[in-house]
Residue, then its C-alpha position, 0 to 999 in steps of 0.5 A: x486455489x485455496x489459500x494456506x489459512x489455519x482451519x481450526x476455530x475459524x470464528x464468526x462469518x459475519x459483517x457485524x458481531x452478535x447481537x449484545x456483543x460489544x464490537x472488537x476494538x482496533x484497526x478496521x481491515x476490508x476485506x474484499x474477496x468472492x471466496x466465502x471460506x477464505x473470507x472466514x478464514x481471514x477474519x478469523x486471523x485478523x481477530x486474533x491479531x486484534x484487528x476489526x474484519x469488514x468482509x466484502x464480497x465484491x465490488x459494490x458491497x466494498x464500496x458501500x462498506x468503504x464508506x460506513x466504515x472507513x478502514x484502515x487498510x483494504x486487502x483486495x481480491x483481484x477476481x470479483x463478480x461484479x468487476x475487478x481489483x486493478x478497475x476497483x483499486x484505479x477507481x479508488x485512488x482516482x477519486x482520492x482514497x488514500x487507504x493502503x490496498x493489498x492486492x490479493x492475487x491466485x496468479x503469480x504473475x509478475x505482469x498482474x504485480x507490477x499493474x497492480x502496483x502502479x495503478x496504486x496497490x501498495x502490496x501484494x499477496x499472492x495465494x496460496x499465502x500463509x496468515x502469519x504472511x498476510x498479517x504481517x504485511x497488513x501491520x507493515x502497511x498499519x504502521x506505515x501510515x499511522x500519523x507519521x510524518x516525515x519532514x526533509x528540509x523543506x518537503x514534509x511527507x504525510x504518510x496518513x494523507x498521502x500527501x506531499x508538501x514543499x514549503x507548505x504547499x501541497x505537491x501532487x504526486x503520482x501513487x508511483x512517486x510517491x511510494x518511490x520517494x516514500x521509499x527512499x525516505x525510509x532509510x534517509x541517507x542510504x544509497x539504493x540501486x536501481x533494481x531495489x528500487x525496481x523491486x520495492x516500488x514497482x514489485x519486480x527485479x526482473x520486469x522493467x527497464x532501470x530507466x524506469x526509474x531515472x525518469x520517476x526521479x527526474x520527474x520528482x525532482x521537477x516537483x521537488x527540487x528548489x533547481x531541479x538541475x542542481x538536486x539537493x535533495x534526490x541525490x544520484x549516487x554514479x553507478x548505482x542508483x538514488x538516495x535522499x539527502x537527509x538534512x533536516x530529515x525527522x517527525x513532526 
């Protein structure tokens, strides 16, 4: 299925640029996929939303790119010739690669959604998608981890890192816990139910038991909480879900 891209002008299909062409200033996006046109049609968009385009046509070449460029956020195909998304993108947070990842996907399928997001993803697209919707998404994620920090009493949030620490320590915490506890933190104080938490860091309304999340909590509260029976911090809000308490709550 071909995506919705603009068709007109779609600009340079290589890795690099012409020679004596000084490279475009900006953040670095890899852009894994097999699909040659939809390749050039990304970078092309990304180019002219000032961003710098690392094309990839499958997993190895992803790699070898990953490491000679180092991105800033990877937008990942699912079906590739030498492996797959979900194995490439559960691999790279295995070894400890923080870079934001969105899942590009030709099935909507809640199943391939909801896998990609606890095996690390922190987005999906699903095609055919429009390139005002994908740019859009890859700034949210941009703006997500540009150096910002977080701090809540005694837990600071590192966004860049993604990490966690409690009282200087470093906490560790699962892609889906922190993404939960990244979520609740981006509207400190506010009540949000279990289905929007479902929706937000697990990528679905419908799919998934509520419960999910009161275990998620549970087990961030046992990491985080000075007494995990007597939370201060992750707050049950009865009848409706969990928010995080906001004292001390700013940058740093």
């Amino acid at each position: 299925m071909t995506p919705v891209l603009n068709t007109s002008d779609p600009g340079p299909s290589t890795r690099g640029q012409a020679a004596g062409e000084a490279p475009p200033r900006g953040p670095v996006v890899l852009v894994v996929d097999d699909e040659e046109a939809l390749l050039e049609l990304v970078a092309y968009n990304l180019r002219r939303n000032g961003m710098q385009p690392v094309l990839a046509r499958d997993g190895t070449e992803a790699l070898k790119l990953l490491e000679e460029r180092r991105p800033q956020v990877i937008v990942l195909d699912i079906m590739l010739p030498d492996t797959d998304g979900f194995t490439l993108c559960r691999n790279l947070r295995q070894r400890g690669v923080s870079t934001p990842i969105l899942m590009l996907t030709a099935r909507d399928s809640e199943i391939d959604k909801v896998l990609g997001l606890e095996l690390g993803a922190d987005d999906y697209v699903t095609k055919p998608f429009s390139p005002r919707e994908l740019v859009a998404r890859i700034k949210a994620l941009l703006r997500r981890t540009e150096g910002r920090r977080q701090q809540v009493g005694p837990i600071v949030i590192d966004y860049a890192g993604h990490e966690v620490y409690r009282d200087g320590q470093r906490v560790q915490l699962t892609p889906t816990e922190f993404k939960l506890l990244a979520t609740l933190a981006s509207e400190p104080g506010r009540a949000f139910s279990r289905h929007e938490l479902l929706d937000r860091v697990w990528g679905t309304e419908a799919f998934g038991d509520p419960r999910t999340v009161d275990v998620h909590v549970r087990h961030l509260r046992e990491k985080l909480e000075r007494n995990p029976s007597q939370p201060e911090l992750l707050i049950t809000v009865r009848g409706h879900g969990y928010k995080l308490n906001a004292p001390g709550m700013g940058p740093v």
